[in-house]
C-alpha positions in Angstrom: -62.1 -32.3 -11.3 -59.8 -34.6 -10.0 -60.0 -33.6 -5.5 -60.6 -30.5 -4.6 -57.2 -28.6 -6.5 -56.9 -30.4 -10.4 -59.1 -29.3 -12.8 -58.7 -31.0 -16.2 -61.0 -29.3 -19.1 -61.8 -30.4 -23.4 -60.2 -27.2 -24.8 -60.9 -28.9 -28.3 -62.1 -31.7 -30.2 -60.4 -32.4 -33.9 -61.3 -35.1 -36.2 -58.2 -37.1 -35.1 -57.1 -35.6 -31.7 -58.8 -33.9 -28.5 -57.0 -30.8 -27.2 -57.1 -31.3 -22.9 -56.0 -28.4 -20.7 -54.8 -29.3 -16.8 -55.0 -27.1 -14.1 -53.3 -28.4 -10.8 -51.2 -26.5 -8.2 -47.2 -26.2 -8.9 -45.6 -28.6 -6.6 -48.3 -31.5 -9.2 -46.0 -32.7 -11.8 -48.3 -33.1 -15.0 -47.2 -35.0 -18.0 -48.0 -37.6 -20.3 -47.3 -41.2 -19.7 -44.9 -42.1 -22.9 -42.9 -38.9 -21.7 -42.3 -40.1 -18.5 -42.1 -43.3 -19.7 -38.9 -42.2 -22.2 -37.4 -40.0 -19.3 -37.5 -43.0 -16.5 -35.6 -44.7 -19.8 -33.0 -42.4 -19.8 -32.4 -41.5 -16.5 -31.8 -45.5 -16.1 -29.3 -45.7 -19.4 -27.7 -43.2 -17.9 -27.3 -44.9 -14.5 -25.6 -48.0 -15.8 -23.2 -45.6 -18.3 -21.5 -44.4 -14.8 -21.3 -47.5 -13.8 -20.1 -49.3 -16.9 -17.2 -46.0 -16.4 -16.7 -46.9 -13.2 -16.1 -50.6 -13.7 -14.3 -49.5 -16.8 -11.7 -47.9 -14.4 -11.3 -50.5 -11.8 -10.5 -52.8 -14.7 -7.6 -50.4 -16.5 -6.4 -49.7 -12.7 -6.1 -54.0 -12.3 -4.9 -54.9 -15.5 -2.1 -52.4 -16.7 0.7 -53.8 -16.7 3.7 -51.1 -17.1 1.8 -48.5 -14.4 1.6 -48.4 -10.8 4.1 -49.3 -7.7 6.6 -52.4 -8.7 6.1 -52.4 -12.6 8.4 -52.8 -15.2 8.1 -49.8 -17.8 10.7 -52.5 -20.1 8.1 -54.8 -20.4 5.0 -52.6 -21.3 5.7 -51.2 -24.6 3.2 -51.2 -27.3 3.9 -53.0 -30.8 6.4 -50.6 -33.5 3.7 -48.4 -35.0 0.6 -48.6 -32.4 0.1 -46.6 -29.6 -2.4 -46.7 -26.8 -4.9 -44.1 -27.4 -7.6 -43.3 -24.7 -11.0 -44.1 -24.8 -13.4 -41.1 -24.4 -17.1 -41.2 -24.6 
């Protein structure tokens, strides 16, 4: 017992593994450290990809020439056969 609601139990025993079963209330999250460890991972990666997108944008917004109030479409034009092409993730 682990206080007066989590209950954790030996189910089994195998040569090269023990089998464990958990009993705790709903609101308890229960899971293994190396999961949580990969999902705290993830959830971070993910946190600087929306920022690398967002800096991504301010950058594009600051540097395109040829786009936005007072520029000069003449003087934007890509090289004879290239063509900007968007970057999707």
């Amino acid at each position: 017992m682990i206080g007066d609601d989590i209950e954790i139990q030996v189910a089994e025993v195998a040569p090269t593994r023990v089998k464990l079963c958990i009993t705790a209330p709903q609101e308890v999250a229960v899971m293994r450290k190396e999961v949580r460890l990969t999902r705290d991972a993830n959830l971070a990666a993910a946190a600087g990809l929306e920022r690398f997108v967002e800096l991504r944008g301010r950058l594009r917004k600051k540097s395109s020439p040829g786009r936005g109030e007072g520029a000069h479409p003449e003087k934007h034009q890509d090289p004879p056969g290239r063509r900007e092409v968007p970057y999707r993730m």
